[in-house]
DRENNUBA-453315 format. One record per residue (C-alpha): residue number from 1; residue in one letter; x negated, y, z negated. Coordinates in steps of 0.05 Angstrom, whole numbers. Each point is the difference from the previous one (the first is absolute). Layout:
% residues N
PT   pos   code        x        y        z
PT   NUM      A        X        Y        Z
...
% end
This chain:
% residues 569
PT   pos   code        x        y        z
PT     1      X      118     1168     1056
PT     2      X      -42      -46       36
PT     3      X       47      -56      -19
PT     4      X       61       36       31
PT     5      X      -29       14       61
PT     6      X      -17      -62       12
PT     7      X       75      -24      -18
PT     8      X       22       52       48
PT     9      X      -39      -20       54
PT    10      X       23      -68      -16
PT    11      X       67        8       17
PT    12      X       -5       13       68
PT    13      X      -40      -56       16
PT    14      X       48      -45      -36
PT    15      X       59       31       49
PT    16      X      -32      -16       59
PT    17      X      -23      -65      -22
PT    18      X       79      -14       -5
PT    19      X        7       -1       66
PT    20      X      -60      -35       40
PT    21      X      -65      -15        4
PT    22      X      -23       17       65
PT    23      X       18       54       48
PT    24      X       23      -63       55
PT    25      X       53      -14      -52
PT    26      X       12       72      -17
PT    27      X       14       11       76
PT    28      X       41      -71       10
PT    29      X       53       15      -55
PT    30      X       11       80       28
PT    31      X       18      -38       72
PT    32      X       34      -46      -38
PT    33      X       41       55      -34
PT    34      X       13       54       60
PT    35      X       29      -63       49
PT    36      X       44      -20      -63
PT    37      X       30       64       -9
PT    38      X        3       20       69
PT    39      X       69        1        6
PT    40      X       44       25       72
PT    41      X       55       21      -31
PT    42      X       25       54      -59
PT    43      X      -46       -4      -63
PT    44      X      -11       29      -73
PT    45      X      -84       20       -5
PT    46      X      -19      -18      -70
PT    47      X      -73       26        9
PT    48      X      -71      -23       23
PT    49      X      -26      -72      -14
PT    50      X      -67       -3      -35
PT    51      X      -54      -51        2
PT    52      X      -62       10      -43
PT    53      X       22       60      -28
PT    54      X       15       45       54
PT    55      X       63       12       46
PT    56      X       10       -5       72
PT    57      X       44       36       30
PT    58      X        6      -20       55
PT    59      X       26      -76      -41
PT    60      X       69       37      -14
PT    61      X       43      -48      -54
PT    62      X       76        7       23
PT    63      X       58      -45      -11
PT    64      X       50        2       60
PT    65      X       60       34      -11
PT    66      X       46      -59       13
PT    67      X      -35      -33      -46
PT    68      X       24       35      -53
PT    69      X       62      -32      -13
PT    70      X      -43      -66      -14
PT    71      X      -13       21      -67
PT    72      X      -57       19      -43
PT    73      X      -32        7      -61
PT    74      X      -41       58      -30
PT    75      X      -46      -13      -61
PT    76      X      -53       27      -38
PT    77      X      -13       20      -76
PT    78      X       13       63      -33
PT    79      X      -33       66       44
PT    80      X      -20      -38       65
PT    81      X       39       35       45
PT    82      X       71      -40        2
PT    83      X       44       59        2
PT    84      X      -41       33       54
PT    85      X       -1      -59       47
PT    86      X       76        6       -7
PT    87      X        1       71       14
PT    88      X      -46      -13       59
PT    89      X       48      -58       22
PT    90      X       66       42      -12
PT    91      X      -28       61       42
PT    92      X      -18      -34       61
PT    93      X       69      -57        2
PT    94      X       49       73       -7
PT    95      X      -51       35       51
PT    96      X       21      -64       50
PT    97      X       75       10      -13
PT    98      X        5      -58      -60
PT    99      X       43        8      -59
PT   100      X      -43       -4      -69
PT   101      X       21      -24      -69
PT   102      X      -37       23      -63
PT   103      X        3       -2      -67
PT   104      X      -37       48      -34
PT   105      X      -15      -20      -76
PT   106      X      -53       48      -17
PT   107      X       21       56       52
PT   108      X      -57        8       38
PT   109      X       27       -8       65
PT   110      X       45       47       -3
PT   111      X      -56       37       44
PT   112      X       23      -21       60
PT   113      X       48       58        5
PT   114      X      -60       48       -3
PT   115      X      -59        7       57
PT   116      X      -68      -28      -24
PT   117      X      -52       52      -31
PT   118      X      -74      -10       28
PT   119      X      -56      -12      -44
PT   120      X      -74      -23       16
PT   121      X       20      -69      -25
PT   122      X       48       -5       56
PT   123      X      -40       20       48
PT   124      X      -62      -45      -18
PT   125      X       52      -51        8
PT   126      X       25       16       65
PT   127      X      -56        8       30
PT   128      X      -28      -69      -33
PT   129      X       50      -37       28
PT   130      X        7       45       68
PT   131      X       74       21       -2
PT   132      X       20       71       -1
PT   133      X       39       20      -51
PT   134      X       63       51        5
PT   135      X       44       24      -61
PT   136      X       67      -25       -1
PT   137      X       67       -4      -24
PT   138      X       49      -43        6
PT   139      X       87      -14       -2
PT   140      X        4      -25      -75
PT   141      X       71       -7      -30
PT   142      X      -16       -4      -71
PT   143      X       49      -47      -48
PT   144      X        8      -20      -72
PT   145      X       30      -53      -31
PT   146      X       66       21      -35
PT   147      X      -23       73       17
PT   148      X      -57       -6      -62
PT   149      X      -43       45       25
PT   150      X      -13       40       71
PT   151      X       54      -29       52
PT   152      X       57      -23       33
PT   153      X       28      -54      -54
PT   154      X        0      -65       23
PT   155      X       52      -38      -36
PT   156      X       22      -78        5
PT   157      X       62      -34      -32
PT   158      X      -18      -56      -38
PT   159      X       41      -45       40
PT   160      X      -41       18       61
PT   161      X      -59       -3      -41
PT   162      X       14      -80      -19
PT   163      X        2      -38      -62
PT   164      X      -73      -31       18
PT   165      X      -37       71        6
PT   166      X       32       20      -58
PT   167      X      -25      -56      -37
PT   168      X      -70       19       22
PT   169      X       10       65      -39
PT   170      X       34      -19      -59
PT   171      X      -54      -55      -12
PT   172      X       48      -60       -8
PT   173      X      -10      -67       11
PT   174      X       20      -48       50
PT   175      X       66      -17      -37
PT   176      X       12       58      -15
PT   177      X       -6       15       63
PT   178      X       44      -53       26
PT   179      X       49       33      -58
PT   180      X       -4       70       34
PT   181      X       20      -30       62
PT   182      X       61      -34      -24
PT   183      X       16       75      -27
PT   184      X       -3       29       68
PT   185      X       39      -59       27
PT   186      X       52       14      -47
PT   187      X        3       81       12
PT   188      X       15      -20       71
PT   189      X       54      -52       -7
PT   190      X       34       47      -36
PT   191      X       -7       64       35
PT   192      X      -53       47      -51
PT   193      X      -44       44       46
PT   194      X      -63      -12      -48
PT   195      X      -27       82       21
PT   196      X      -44        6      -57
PT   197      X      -23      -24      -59
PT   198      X       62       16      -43
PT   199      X       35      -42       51
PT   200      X      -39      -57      -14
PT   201      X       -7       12      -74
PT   202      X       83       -5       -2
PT   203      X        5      -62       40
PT   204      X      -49      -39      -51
PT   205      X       37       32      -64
PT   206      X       64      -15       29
PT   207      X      -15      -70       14
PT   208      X      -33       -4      -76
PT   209      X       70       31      -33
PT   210      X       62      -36      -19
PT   211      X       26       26       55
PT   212      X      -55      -34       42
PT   213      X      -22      -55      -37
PT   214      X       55      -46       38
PT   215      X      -31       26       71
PT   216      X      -71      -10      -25
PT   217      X       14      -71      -11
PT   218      X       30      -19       63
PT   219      X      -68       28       33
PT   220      X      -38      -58      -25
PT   221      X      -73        6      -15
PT   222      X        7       74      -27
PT   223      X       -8      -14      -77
PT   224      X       32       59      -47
PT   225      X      -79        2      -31
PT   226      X      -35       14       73
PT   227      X       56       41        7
PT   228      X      -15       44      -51
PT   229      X      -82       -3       20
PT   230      X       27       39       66
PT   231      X       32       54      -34
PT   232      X      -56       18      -45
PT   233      X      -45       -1       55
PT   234      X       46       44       35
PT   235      X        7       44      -52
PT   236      X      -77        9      -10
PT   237      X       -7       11       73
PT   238      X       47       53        1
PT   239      X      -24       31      -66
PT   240      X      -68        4       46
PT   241      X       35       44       53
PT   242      X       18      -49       49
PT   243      X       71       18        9
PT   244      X      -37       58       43
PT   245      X      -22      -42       54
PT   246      X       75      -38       14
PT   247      X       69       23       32
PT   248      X       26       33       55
PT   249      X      -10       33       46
PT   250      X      -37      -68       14
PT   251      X      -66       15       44
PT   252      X        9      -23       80
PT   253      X      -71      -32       22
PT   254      X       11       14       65
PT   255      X      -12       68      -13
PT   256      X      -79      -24       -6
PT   257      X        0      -16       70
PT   258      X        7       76       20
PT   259      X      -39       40       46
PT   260      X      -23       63       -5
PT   261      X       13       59       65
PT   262      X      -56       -7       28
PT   263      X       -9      -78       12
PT   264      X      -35       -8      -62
PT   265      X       12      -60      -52
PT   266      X       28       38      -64
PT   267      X      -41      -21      -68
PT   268      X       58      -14      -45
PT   269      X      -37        3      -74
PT   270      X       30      -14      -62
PT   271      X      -29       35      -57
PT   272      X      -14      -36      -62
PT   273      X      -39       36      -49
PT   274      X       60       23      -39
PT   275      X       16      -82      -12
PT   276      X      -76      -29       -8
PT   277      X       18      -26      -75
PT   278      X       50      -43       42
PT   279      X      -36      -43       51
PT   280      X       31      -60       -2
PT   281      X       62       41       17
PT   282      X      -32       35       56
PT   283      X      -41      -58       34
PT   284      X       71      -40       -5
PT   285      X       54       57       31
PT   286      X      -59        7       63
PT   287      X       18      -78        1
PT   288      X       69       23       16
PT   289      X      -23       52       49
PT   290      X      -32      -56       39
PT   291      X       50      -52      -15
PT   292      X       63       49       26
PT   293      X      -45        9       57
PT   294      X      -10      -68       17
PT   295      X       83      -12       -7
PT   296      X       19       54       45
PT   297      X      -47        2       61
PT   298      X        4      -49       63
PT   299      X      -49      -38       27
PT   300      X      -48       33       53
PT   301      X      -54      -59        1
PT   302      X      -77       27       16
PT   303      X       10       74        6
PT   304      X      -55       47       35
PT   305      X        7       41      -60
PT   306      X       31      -16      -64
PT   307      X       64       39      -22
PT   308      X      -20        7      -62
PT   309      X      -66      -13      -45
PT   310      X       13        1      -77
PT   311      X      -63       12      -45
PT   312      X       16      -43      -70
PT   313      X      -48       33      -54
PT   314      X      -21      -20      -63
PT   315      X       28      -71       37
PT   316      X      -29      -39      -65
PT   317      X       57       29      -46
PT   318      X       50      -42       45
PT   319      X      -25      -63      -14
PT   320      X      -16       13      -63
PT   321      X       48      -55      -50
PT   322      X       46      -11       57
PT   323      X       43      -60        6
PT   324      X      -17      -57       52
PT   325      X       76       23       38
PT   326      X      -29       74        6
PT   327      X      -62      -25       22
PT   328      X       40      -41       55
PT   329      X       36       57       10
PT   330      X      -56       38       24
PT   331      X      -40      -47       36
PT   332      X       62      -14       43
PT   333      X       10       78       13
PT   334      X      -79       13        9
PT   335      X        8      -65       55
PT   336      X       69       16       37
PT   337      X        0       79       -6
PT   338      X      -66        4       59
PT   339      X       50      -25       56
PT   340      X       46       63      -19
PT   341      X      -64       48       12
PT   342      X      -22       14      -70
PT   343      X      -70       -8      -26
PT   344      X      -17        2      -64
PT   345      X      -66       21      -36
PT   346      X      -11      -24      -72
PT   347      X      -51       48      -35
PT   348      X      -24      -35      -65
PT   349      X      -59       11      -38
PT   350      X      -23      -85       22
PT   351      X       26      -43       49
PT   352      X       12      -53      -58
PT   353      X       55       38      -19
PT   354      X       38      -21       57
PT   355      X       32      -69      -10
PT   356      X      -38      -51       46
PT   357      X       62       -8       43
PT   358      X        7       79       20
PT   359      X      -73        5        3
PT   360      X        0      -51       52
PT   361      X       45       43       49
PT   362      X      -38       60       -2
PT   363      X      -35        1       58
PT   364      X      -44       72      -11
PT   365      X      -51       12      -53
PT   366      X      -30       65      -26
PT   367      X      -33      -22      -49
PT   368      X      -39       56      -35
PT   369      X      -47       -9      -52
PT   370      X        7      -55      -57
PT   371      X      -29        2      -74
PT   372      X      -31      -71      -39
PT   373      X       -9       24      -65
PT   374      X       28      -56      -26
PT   375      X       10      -82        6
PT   376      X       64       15       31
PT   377      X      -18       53       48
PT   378      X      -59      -41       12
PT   379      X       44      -56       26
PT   380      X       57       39       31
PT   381      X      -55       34       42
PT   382      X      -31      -73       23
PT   383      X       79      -15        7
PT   384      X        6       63       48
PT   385      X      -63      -10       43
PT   386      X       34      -80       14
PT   387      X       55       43       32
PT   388      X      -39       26       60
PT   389      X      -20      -29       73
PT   390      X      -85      -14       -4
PT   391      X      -36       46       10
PT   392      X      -80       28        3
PT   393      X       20       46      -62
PT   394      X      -10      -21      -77
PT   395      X       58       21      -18
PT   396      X       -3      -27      -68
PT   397      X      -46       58       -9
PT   398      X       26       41       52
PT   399      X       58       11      -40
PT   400      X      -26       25      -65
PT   401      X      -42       56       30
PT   402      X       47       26       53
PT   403      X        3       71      -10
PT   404      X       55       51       -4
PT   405      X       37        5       67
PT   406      X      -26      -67       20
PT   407      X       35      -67       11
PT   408      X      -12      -72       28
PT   409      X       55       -2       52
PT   410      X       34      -51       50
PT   411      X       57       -6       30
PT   412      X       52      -25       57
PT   413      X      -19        3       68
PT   414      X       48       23       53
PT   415      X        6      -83        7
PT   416      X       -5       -9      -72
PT   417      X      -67      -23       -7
PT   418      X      -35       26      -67
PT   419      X      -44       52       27
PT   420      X      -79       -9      -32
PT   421      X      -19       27      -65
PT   422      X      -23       68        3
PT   423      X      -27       35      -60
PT   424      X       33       71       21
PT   425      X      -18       72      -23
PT   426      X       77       29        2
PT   427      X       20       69       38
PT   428      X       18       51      -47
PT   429      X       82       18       -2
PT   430      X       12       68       46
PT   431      X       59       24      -57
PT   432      X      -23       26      -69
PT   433      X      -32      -64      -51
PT   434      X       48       40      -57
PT   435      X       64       13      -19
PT   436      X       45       48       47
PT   437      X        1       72      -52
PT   438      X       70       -7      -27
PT   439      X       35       57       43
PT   440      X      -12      -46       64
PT   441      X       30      -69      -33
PT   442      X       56       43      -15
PT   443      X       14       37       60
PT   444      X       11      -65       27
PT   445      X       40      -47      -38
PT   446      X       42       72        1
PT   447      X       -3       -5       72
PT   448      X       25      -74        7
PT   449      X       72      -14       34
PT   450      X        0      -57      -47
PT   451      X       18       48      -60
PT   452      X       67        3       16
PT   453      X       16      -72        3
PT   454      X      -54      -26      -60
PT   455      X      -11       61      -38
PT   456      X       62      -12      -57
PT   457      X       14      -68      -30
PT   458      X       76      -23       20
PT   459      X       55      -41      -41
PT   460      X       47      -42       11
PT   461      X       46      -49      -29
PT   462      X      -46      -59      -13
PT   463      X       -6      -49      -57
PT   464      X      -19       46      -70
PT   465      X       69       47       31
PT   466      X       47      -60       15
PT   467      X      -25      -37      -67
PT   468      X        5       55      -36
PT   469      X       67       20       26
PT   470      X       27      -71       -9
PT   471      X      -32        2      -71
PT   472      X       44       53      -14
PT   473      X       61      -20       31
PT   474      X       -9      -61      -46
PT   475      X       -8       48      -61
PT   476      X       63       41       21
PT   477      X       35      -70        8
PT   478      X      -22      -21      -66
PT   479      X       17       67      -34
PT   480      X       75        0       33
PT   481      X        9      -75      -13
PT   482      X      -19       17      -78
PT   483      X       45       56       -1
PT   484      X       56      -45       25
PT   485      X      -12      -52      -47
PT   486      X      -11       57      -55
PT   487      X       78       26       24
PT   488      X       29      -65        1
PT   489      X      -28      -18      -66
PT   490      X       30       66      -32
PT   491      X       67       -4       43
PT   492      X        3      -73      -33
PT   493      X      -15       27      -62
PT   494      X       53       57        8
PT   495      X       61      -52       20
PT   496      X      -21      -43      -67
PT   497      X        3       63      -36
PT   498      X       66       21       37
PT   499      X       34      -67       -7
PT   500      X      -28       -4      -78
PT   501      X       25       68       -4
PT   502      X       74      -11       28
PT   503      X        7      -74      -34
PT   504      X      -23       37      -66
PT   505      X       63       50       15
PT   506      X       51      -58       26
PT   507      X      -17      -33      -63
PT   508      X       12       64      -50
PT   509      X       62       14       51
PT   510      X       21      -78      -19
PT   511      X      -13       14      -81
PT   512      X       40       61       10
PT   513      X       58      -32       35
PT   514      X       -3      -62      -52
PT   515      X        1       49      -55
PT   516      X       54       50       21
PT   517      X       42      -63       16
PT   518      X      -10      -26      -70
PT   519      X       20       74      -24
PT   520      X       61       -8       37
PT   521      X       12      -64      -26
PT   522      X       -6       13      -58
PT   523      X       44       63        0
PT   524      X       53      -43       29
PT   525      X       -8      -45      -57
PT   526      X        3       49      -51
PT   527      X       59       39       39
PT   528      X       37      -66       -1
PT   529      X       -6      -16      -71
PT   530      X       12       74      -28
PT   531      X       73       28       -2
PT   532      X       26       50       46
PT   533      X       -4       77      -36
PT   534      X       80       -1        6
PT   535      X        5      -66      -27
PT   536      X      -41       21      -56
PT   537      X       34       66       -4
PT   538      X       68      -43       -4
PT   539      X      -19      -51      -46
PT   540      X      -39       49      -56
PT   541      X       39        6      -61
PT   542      X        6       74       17
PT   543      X       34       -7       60
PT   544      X       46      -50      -25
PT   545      X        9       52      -64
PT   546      X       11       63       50
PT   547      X       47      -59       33
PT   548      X       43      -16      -51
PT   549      X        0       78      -21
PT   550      X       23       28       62
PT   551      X       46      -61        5
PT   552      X       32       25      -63
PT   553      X        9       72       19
PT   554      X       27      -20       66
PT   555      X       43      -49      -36
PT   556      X       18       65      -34
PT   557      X       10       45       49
PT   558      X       35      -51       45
PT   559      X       51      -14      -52
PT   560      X       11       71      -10
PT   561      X       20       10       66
PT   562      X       50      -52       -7
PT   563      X       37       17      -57
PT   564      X        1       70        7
PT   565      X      -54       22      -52
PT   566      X      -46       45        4
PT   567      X      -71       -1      -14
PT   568      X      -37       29      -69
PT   569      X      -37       58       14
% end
């Protein structure tokens, strides 16, 4: 026991120790920190800045709203108060008429819709820190990707979505990558709206069939093998789901931009819990949000107040195995997209899992407390700490005993000066630190206008319909041409058997005429060498016997006649 309360008391004295070691420095670094964040203009209050333990408020730690579009990152590990310091963030940028973007993965802020409940905890804080606190609700359009879960269904055609983001999700490599593209450069020479995945998936086996195979070669650097790589990966994704979260109606981004009735910035939140086995996928289609964005606004330079601030979370699963051209990709949007009046926060677990190159624009840290359990953490902490302007704190240790609700911050000035460090104890969020009850999420996405135009998935005729259709014109053709050959080849066969048929008959007509002329020969012949029947009648013996009888009674009777005699009766 007595060994624990001396740990316990030990803890304490190793907090303040963080800070200073005198009560001159303690009171330097608070001036220090109240003229850095003494700001004229519009401003977000984070909390109270602390030295040796204990906060001042009267040392408030803001970050000027215009500001805000210089970007920012928000880190910490597991528990250490991330997703509140966005709430906090969100709350006050819509209370000051600022459009917010979040993405909610685990669904906790989802809150925002729903006045804060009171607890001692909150008030302890308050009063810590000196700001009063009032529940709160706030305009939140809720979203969801491909209408997975509670939301209007955000939706993106792949061609929109770009052969390079796609490539992020799908895991391939640079050339197959470079393959992809020369897929979607092919689609749109040739007129095939790629929609959705089937769309794509018909494009690739088109180009892979006989049909195809012609095309695919005339592409150059597509090979029939990477070819094929696409497809399966295609198939796999859309085995996972995916062909959810692509089509049309596609999502307009301008819609993010929205205000609500009453002057307030509207808190557009996607809601991602139904796809968290997917965050590759999710990570890369907010790429698209911002990327769309970045496209379709103007410039506006420095702004008083940005049009838009877009909270990235779980910001590590976008960098995560991606290509050096998506990487490029992103640094050029984080770099350009400012001037159009967007800020964006990554919120990551450690700021070394932001590429060096991002990291580097991101001009506002909350950085909440940091774990070195291990050689790496060790090192990515000493890595961190390198990343701040001097100052009085140790923040090598600072950072590993921050508690919840507390973060090392600095950020922009109003003349974009990094403000000092100040080790902050963070104002609690004025909406509820839970998920909205169900009725209320679904009251409003019933609510939305946006239902009409989002709320069914559309079709038209893109590539899978015009593929397919041609596929099956070619089948028809191929079926009629067959049954023409098949016709002529039995109407060929029909005139051989007709003209065997009638040559068979000419030729037994022929034998019949030969033979009935030889019949009539030879009848002649025999006719002409057989007497008459009268001149065989007048030649037979009895004839000539009748003859000379009837010549003798004639004799007779003629004689008689002349000499007077009669005849013997």
């Amino acid at each position: 026991m007595a060994e624990h309360a001396a740990g316990s008391a030990a803890k304490p004295r190793a907090r303040a120790r963080l800070a200073l070691v005198s009560e001159s420095s303690d009171t330097t670094l608070i001036d220090e920190i109240r003229a850095g964040y003494a700001f004229e203009g519009a401003a977000l209050e984070f909390g109270a800045a602390v030295v040796g333990g204990t906060a001042h408020p009267d040392a408030v730690v803001r970050i000027p709203l215009s500001a805000m579009n210089r970007h920012g990152l928000v880190a910490g590990a597991t528990g250490t108060g991330k997703t509140k310091t966005l709430q906090l963030m969100a709350e006050q940028l819509a209370a000051q008429g600022v459009p917010v973007f979040l993405a909610d993965v685990k669904g906790d802020l989802s809150g925002m819709a729903t006045p804060g409940e009171a607890s001692d905890r909150i008030t302890a804080r308050s009063q810590d820190v000196g700001m009063a606190w009032e529940p709160a609700s706030f305009p939140v359009s809720f979203y969801a990707l491909g209408g997975l879960g509670k939301g209007v269904p955000v939706r993106a055609s792949v061609t929109t979505f770009g052969p390079t983001l796609l490539a992020k999700v799908l895991g391939l490599n640079e050339t197959q990558e470079s393959s992809l593209g020369l897929v979607f450069h092919y689609a749109d020479q040739n007129g095939y709206f790629l929609d959705t995945l089937a769309d794509l998936r018909a494009v690739v086996q088109h180009l892979t069939s006989d049909e195809g195979k012609a095309e695919l070669k005339e592409l150059g650097g597509l090979s029939s093998a990477t070819a094929g790589v696409i497809l399966r990966e295609l198939i796999t994704f859309s085995d996972q789901g995916a062909d959810a979260f692509f089509g049309l109606a596609e999502f307009d981004t301008s819609v993010l931009l929205q205000t609500a009735p009453d002057g307030r910035g509207t808190v557009s939140m996607l809601e991602l819990p139904a796809v968290q086995d997917r965050p590759a996928l999710f990570s890369t289609f907010l790429m698209w949000l911002l990327a769309d964005l970045f496209h379709d606004l103007p410039e506006v330079g420095d702004v008083d107040k940005p049009k838009l601030v877009f909270f990235f979370d779980e910001a590590h699963l976008l960098f995560d195995d991606a290509s050096k051209d998506f990487l490029d990709a992103i640094q050029q949007t984080v770099r350009l997209i400012r001037s159009k009046g967007v800020g964006i926060f990554f919120v990551t677990q450690s700021p070394k899992d932001v590429p060096a190159d991002v990291l580097a624009q991101l001009g506002n840290r909350v950085q909440h407390a940091l774990r070195a359990f291990t050689p790496d953490d060790a090192a990515a902490l000493k890595a961190a700490v390198k990343t701040y302007p001097h100052t009085a704190y140790d923040l090598e240790e600072l950072l590993t005993t921050l508690g919840t609700g507390e973060a090392v911050v600095t950020v922009l000035s109003e003349k974009g000066a990094p403000t000092p460090v100040a080790w902050t104890r963070m104002r609690a969020p004025e909406s509820l630190m839970a998920p909205s009850p169900d009725a209320t999420i679904d009251a409003a996405v019933a609510a939305s206008p946006l239902l009409a135009t989002y709320g069914q998935p559309v079709e038209r005729d893109s590539a899978f319909e015009l593929l397919d259709r041609a596929a099956s014109e070619r089948v028809k053709a191929d079926e009629a041409a067959k049954a023409a050959q098949e016709k002529a080849a039995a109407d060929a066969d029909a005139a051989e058997e007709a003209a065997k048929a009638q040559a068979a008959a000419e030729k037994a007509a022929a034998k019949e005429r030969e033979a009935a002329a030889k019949a009539q020969a030879a009848a002649e012949r025999k006719q002409a060498s057989e007497p008459s029947i009268v001149q065989q009648v007048v030649t037979s013996s009895a004839f000539r016997s009748v003859l000379r009888s009837a010549g003798t009674v004639l004799g007779r009777e003629i004689t008689r006649s002349i000499f007077g005699t009669t005849r013997r009766r």
